[in-house]
N, C-alpha and C positions, 0 to 999 in steps of 0.2 A: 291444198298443202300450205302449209305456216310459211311463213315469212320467212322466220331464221331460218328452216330446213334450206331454202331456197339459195339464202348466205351463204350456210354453209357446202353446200354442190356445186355453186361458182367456184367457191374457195378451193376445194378439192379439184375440181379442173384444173385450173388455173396453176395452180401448184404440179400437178404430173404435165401439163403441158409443158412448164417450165423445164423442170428435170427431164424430158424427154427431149429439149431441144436442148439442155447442154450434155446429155449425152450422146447426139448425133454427130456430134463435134469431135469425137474423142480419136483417138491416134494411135499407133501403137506405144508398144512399153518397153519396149528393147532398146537399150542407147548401149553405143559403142563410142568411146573414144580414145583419142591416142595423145600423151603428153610427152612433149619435149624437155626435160630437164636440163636448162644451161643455163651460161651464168649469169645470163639477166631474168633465169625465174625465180619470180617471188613468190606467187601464189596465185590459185586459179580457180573458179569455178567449175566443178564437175557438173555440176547437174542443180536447177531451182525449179522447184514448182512454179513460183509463182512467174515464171517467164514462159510455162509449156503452157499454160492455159486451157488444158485440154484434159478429159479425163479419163481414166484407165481403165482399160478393159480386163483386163486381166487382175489375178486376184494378187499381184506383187511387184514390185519396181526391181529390175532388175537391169543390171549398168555392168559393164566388160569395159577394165579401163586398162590400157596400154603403157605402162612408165615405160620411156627412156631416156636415159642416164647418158648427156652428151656435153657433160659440163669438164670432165678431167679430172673429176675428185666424187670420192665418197659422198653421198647425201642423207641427211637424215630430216624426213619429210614427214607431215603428220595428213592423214586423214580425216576430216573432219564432218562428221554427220549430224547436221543442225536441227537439232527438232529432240529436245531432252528425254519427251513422253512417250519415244516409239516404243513398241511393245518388244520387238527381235527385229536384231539383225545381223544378216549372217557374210562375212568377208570369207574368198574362199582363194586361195592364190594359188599357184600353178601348179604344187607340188600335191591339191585339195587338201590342205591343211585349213581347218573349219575353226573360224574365230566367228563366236556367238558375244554380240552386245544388246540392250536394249535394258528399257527400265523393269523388266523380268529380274534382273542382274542387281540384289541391293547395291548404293552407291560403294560399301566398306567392304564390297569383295569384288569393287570394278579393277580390273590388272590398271588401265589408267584412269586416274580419277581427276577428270574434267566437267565442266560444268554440261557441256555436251557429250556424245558418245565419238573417241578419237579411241583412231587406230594409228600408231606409229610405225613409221615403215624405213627402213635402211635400204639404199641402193649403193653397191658398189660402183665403184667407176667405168664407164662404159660396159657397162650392165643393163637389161630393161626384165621387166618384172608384169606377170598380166593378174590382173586382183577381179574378181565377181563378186559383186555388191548385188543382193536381196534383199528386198524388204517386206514383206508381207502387209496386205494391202485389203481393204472389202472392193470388191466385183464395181464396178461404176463408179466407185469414191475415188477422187484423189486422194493421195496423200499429200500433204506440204508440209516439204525435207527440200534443206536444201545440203550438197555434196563437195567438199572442199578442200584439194591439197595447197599445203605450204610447204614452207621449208621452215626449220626451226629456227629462223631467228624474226621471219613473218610470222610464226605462229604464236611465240611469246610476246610480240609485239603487241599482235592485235588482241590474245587474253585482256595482258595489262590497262590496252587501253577499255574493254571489255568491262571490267573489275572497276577500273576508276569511275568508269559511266555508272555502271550500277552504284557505290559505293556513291557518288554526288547525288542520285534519285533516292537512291535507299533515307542517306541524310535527311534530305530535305523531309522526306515523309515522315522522318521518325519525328524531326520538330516540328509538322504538323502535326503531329498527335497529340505531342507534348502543347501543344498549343489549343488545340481541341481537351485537353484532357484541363487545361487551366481555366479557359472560357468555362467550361461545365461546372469545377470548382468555385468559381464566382461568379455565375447567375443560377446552379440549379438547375440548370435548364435539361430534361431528359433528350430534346432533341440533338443536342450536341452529345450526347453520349451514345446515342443510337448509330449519329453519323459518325464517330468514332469507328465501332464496329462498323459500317461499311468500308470506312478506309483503309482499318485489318485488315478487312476480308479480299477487298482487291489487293493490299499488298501481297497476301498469302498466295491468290493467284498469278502474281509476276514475278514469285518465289518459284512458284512452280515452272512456270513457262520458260522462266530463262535462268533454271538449273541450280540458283541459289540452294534453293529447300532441299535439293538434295544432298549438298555439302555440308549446310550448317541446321537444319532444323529433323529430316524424315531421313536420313541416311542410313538405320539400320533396318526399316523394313520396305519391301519390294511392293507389298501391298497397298502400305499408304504410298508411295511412290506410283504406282498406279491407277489408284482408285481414288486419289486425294482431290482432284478436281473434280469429282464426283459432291463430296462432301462440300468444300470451298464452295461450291456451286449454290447449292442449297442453303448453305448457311448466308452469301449473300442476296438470293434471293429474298428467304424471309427474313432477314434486318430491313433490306427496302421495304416490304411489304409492309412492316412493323412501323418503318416511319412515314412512310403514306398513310395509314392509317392513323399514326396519333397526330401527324402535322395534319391531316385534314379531318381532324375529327369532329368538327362541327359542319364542316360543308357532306360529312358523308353521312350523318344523319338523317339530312335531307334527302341524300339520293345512295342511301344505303342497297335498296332492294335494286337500282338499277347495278351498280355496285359488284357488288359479291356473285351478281348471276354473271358476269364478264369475266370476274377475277377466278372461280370456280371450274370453269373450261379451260385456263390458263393452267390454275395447279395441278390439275388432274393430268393436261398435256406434259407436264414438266415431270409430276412423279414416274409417268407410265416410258417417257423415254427414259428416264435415268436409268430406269432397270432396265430395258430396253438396252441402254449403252454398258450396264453390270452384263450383261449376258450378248455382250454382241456378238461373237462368235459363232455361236448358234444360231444366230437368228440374221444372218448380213444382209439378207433380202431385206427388211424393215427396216436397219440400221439405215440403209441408203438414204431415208427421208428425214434422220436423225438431224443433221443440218440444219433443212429448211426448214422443219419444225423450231428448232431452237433460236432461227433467226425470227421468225414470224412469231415466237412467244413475246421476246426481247422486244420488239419492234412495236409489236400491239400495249407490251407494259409500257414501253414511252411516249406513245400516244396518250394511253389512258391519263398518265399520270400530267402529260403537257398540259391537255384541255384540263382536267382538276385545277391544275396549276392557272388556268387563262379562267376557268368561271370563278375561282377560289379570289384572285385578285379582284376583279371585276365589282365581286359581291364585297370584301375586306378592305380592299387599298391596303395592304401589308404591302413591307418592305420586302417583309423573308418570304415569300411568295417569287422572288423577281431571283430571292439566292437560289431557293428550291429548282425555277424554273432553267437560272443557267446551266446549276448542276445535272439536268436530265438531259440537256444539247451535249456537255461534255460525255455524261456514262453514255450514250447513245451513238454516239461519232465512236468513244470506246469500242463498244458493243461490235459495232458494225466492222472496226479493222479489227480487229478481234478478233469474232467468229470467224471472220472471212480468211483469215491469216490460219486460221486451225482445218478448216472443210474448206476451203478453196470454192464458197459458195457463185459468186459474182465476178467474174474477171474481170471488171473492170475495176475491181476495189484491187486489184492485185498488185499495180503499180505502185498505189498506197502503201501496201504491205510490205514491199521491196524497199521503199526511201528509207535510208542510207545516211545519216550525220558524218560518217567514217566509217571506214574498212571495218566489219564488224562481224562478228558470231554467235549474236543473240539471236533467239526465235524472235522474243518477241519484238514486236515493230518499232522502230525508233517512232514512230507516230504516236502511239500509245505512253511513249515517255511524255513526248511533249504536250499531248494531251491534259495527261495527269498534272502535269508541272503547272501547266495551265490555268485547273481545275483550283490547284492549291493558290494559286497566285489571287484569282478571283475571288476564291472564299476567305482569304486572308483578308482581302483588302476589302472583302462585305465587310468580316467583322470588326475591322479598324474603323471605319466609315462608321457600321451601327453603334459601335462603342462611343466613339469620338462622342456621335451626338448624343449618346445613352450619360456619358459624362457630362456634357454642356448642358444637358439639361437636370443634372445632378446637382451640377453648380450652380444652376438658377435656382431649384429648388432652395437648395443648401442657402444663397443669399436671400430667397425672397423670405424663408422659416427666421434666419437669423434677423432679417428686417423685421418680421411680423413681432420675434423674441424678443429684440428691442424695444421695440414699440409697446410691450405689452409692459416691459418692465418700468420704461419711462414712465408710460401711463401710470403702472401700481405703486410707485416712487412719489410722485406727485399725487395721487391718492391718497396714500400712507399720512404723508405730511401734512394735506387737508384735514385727513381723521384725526393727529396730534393733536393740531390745531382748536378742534372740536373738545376733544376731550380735555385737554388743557381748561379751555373757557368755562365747559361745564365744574371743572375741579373749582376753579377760582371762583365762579358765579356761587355753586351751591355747595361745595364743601368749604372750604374756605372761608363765606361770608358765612357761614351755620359755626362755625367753629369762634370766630369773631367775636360773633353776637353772644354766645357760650362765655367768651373770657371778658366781656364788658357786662354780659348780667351777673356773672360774679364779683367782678370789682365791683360793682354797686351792691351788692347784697352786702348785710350783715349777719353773720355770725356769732352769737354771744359763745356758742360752747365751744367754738373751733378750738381748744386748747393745743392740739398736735397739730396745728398749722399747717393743716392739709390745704385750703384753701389757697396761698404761696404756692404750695410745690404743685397743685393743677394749675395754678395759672403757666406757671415757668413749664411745665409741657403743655401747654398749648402753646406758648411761644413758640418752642421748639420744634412744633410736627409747624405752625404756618411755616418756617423758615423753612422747611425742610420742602414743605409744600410749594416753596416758593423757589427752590432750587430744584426740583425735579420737574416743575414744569419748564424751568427755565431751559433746562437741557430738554427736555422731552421735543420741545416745540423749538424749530429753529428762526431763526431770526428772518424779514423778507432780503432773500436770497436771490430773488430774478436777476436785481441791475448789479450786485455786492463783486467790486473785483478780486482778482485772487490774490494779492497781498491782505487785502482787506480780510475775506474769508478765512485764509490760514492764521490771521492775528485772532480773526471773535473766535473761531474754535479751540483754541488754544488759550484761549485768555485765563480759564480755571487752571492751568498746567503752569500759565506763567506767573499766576501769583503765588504758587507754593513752591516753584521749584526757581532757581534762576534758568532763566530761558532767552535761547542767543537765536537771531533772526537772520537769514545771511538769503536776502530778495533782490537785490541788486540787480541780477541779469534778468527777471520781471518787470515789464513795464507798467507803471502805474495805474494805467488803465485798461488791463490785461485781464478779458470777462471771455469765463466757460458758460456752456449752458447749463438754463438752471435745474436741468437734471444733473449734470458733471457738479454743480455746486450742492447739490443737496447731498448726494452719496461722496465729496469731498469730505461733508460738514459731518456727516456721521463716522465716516471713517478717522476722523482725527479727535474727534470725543470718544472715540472708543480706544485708541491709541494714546491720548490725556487719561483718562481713568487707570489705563492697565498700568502706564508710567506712576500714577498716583500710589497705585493700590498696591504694584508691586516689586518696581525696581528698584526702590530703593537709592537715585538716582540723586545726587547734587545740582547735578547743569545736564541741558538736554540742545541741543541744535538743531535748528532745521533751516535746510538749503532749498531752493527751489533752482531750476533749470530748462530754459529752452532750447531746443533747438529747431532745423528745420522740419523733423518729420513728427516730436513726441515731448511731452511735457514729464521730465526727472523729478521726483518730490526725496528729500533723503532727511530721516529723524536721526538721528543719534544720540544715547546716551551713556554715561558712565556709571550704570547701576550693575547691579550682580549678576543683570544677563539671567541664560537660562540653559538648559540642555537640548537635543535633538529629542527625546522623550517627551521632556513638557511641552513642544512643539507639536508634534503627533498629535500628543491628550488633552490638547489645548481645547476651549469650550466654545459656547457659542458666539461671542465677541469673535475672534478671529475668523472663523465662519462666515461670521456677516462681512467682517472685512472683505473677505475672498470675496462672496459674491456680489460685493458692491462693486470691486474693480471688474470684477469679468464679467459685469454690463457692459460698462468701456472701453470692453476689448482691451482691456491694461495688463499686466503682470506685478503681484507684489511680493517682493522678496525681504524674508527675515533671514537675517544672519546674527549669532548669539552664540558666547558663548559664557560659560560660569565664572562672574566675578571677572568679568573682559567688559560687561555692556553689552548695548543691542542694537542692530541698526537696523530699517525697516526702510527700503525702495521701493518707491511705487514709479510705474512707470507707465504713460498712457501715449498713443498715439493722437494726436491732435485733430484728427481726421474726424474723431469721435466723440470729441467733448467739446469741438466748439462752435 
């Protein structure tokens, strides 16, 4: 015999011996009790499963309860039947007048419509009243209901406080989703959208359990009200499954074939009871193992998924490995008060299932709130943590690109000017002396037939292109700029601007021996030759001003002049000269501002942090 067979016939032991010794345990089903109505009642437990611990032999829970009415007044007391998804249940009071509840009953044709199934009951004064409570039940299963009168000003108390509780949990989840839904939006990340859908999919089940969904989401049909956790179920099943699978999509490559033969005995158990629970009626003898099947599916998936989670780290060193793995402690602690709160599997989780924040009328367990809250608090503050560092190292990024950006510009800057330089020399060396040697072997030549004295007017342009030659290198090539301080600097770039136009110098708050580096001086010296030309070529200007200005964090440069200015259009359509401008200062991290308008003048600041240029 195989190996697994072997597994599996332990397993099946093991499993009926279990069930067989909590049903030797069980008790009877008949409860009888007697309540006293006076004036210090408030409210009282009838009947909790999770305190009998024992299971029913019989196929219904059935409870004879005694009201009397010794308070002096009128009372108007509510019934309270705690467990939203029971199928039927029948109140039958003395006169056998048959009041039928259960979620059979769509919630918008319940006579009272509570989140739970409530019977409201009137006792006259020194009056008592005997009510029979049935519940229908499968042969050896518990049920877990718990039974509960108040009086109407306990019972709107403890709603409200009820309603607030859930209305604080509901919030908070909804902005985790909203928070999950924004993480997704700015990484892309499909995992965060998958876990999204799980934390629907559990909300949708704590809609169900603790009677939300029947008020505000499934309230006009009895079917989904019935059968919705059927679906809920399945849908979070395979979202898990979906994101095991794509989070461990490379570790399960490896051990795929171990893999799918594990998960495959899992699915097959979970399709065959669902139906199984679609048709349990019929079939309550099977039903009875429906429990521990479902607990032992759940238990074996967080198993599998832990170790994934413990070889997946081991092999990766991921972070999100260590989020994945908290998250399967919390669905799993979930899981286990959970199930146990619904089939009454384990009594000793039962105490669990019973803990109480305050006087309360929710099924489900104040554990599983806290739980979940938990859960949220963890993965929030994973993804704060991952962020935080996912930013710092953005930020290095971001400085060390902007460092390299720099460096490359500086470099190309100092380049550029080397290759001026070059070409300049070659101009002077071999255009210039060729052009020379041209107008001195014509002044030596003679011409007998020059009559139209062409000879003059080539010379007078060859004058004219050396001068011109002799002005375009001048500008082309800047002067040596390393040691040059900035009074100095802004006077040689400016010196063509100040001999055609009157030009006021206002350096004063510069100290005389005030030196940028000679990257900051060389795109200084370009930037105000191109600022000299545009004033030459097109302002039109009289007198021009330039200010300079220190302070402690950034170096002010301000031009001004009284020419015709220009419009917010020729600014726009402005060409490449301004262009260059721009990208000269936004090497230095600077900002340069024109301000102009037509026949007002132009004023051009430039403004550089000092951090950067010197």
């Amino acid at each position: 015999m195989k190996i697994w067979k072997l597994k599996y016939i332990a397993f099946l032991i093991i499993w009926f011996c279990f069930n067989s010794f909590s049903i030797a345990y069980a008790n009877g089903d008949n409860f009888k009790k007697t309540i006293n109505i006076n004036n210090s009642f408030y409210t009282e437990d009838i009947y909790n499963a999770l305190e009998q611990a024992t299971a029913i032999l019989d196929d219904s829970i059935s409870l004879e309860i005694n009201i009397i009415n010794t308070s002096g007044n009128a009372q108007q007391l509510y019934l309270s039947i705690i467990n939203p998804t029971i199928d039927k249940i029948n109140i039958i009071d003395e006169k056998n007048k048959v009041v039928v509840l259960g979620d059979l009953i769509p919630f918008t044709k319940r006579e009272f419509k509570h989140t739970n199934h409530v019977f409201p009951l009137f006792i006259d004064k020194d009056s008592s009243t005997i009510l029979h409570i049935v519940i229908p039940t499968i042969k050896y299963k518990q049920l877990n209901v718990r039974i509960k009168l108040a009086t109407e000003t306990s019972f709107i108390k403890t709603t409200n406080h009820d309603n607030f509780f859930n209305g604080i949990y509901i919030g908070i989840y909804f902005m985790f989703i909203l928070l999950m839904l924004c993480v997704y939006f700015f990484s892309k990340n499909n995992f965060f959208l998958i876990y999204l859908s799980i934390i629907t999919t559990s909300l949708l089940l704590v809609f169900q359990y603790n009677g939300s969904g029947f008020q505000y989401l499934w309230f006009y049909s009895a079917f989904i009200q019935k059968y919705n956790t059927i679906f809920i179920s399945i849908l979070y099943f395979t979202v898990h499954i979906l994101f095991i699978s794509t989070f461990f999509s490379v570790q399960l490559r490896k051990l795929s074939k171990y893999f799918f033969r594990i998960l495959l005995p899992i699915v097959i158990c979970i399709v065959f009871f669902i139906v199984l629970q679609l048709y349990r009626h019929t079939t309550s003898t099977l039903y009875l193992y429906f429990p521990y099947i479902v607990m032992s599916v759940f238990l074996t998936y967080a198993v599998l998924v832990s170790l994934f989670c413990i070889y997946s780290y081991y092999e990766s060193k991921r972070r999100e490995v260590l989020w994945v793995f908290t998250g399967m402690i919390f669905y799993t602690a979930n899981w286990l008060i959970f199930i146990n709160n619904e089939f009454l599997i384990f009594p000793f989780f039962n105490s669990w299932c019973n803990f109480k924040l305050y006087n309360s009328d929710i099924f489900v367990p104040h554990l599983n709130y806290i739980i979940s809250l938990l859960e949220v608090i963890a993965v929030t503050t994973f993804i704060a943590i991952n962020y935080h560092k996912l930013i710092q190292q953005n930020n290095l990024s971001s400085k060390r690109l902007a460092f390299l950006q720099k460096r490359y510009i500086n470099t190309f800057v100092l380049g550029q000017e080397e290759e001026r330089g070059k070409i300049s020399e070659e101009i002077e060396i071999e255009i210039s002396k060729d052009i020379l040697q041209l107008k001195i072997d014509l002044q030596n030549s003679i011409f007998k037939n020059d009559t139209k004295k062409i000879i003059p007017s080539v010379l007078q342009v060859l004058d004219t292109t050396l001068t011109d030659i002799d002005n375009i290198t001048d500008n082309y090539v800047a002067p040596n700029l390393q040691q040059m301080h900035l009074k100095e600097l802004i006077i040689t770039s400016t010196d063509k601007l100040f001999q055609e136009i009157n030009t006021s110098y206002h350096l004063s708050s510069i100290p005389d021996k005030f030196t940028l580096n000679p990257v900051t001086n060389i795109n200084l010296y370009r930037i105000f030759q191109e600022i000299s030309n545009n004033a030459l070529k097109h302002s039109q200007a009289s007198s021009i001003s330039i200010s300079a200005n220190i302070d402690q964090k950034s170096l002010q440069i301000i031009i001004k002049d009284n020419g015709i200015g220009f419009s917010e259009n020729a600014v726009a359509s402005s060409g490449i000269g301004l262009l260059n401008m721009e990208s000269r200062i936004n090497s230095l991290n600077g900002n340069l501002y024109i301000m102009s308008n037509e026949k007002k003048g132009t004023t051009i600041h430039l403004i550089m942090p000092l951090s950067d240029i010197l």
